[in-house]
C-alpha positions as CSV (number, residue, x, y, z in Angstrom):
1,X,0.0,0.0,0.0
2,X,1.0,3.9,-1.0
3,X,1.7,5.4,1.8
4,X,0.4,8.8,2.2
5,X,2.1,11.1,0.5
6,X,2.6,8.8,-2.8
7,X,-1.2,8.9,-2.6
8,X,-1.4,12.9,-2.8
9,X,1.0,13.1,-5.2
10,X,-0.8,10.7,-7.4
11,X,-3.8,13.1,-6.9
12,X,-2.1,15.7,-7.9
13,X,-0.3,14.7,-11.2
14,X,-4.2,13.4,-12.4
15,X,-5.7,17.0,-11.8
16,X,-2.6,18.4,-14.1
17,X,-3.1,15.8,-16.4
18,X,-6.5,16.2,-16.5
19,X,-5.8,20.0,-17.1
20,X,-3.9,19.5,-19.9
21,X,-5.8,17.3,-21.5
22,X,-8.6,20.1,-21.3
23,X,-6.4,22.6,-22.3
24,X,-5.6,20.8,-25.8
25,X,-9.2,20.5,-26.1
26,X,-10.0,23.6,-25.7
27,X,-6.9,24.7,-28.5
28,X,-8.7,22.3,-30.8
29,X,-12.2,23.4,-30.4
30,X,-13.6,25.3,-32.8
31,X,-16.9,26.7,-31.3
32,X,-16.1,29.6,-28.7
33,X,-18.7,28.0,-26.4
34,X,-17.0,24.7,-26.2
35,X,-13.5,26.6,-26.3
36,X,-14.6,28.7,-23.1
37,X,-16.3,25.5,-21.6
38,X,-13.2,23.7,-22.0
39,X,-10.9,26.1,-20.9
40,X,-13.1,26.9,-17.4
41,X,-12.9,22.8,-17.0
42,X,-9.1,23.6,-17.2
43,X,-8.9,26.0,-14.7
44,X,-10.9,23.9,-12.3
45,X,-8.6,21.2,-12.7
46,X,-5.8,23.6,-11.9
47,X,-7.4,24.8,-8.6
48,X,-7.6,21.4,-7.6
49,X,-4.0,20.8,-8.8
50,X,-2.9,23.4,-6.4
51,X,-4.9,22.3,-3.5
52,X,-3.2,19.5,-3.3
53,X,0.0,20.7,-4.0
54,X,-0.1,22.7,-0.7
55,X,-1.4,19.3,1.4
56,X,1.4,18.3,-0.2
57,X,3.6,20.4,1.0
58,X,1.9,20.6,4.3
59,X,2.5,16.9,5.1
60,X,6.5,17.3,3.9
61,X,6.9,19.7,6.7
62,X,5.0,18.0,8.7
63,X,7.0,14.7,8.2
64,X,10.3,16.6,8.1
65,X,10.0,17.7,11.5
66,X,7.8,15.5,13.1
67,X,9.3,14.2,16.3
68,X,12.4,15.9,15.7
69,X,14.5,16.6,19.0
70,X,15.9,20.0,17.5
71,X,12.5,21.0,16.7
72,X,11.7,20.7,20.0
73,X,14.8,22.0,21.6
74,X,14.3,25.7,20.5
75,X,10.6,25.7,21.9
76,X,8.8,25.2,18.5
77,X,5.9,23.0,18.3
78,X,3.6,22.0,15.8
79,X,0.8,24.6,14.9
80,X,-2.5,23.2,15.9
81,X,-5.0,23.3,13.1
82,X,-8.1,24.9,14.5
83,X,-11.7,23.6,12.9
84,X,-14.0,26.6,11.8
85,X,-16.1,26.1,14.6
86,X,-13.6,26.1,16.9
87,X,-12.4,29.3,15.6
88,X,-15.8,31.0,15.9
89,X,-16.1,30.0,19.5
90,X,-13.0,31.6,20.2
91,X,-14.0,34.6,18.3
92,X,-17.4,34.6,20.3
93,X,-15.4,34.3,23.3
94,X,-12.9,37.1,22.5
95,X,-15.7,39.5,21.8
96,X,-18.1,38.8,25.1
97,X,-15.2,38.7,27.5
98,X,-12.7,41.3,26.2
């Protein structure tokens, strides 16, 4: 089995591939509908692309210093990825009691 990142990075390379394929499409198209069509399917693609690109990137960092002792040892820690909700309570929270 992949492990993790593999996976992601699988994901990503079918979103550019996908991305291209619509952009070479879109260059062979010859109604403007279907050329603007094909060209917004591109750009979705892309977006996706780049989403995971930065999970990718995320979990290298992650990974890279992930139990580290030197990370540790200068008082860094992980950041602690806070949900929406969580935020909101905390904003709520900030407001009432500030």
């Amino acid at each position: 089995m992949k492990d993790e990142l593999s996976r992601l990075q699988d994901y990503w390379r079918d979103e550019m591939e996908a991305a291209l394929t619509y952009e070479r499409l879109s260059e062979a198209a010859t109604d403007p509908h279907t050329r603007n069509l094909l060209l917004e399917m591109q750009d979705t693609e892309r977006r996706h692309a780049a989403r995971w690109h930065l999970r990718i990137s995320a979990d290298a960092y992650l990974q890279l210093f992930r139990g580290s002792q030197q990370f540790r040892r200068y008082g860094l820690d992980l950041p602690r990825v806070r949900s929406k909700a969580e935020h909101h309570r905390c904003q709520r929270f900030r407001s009432c009691c500030a």
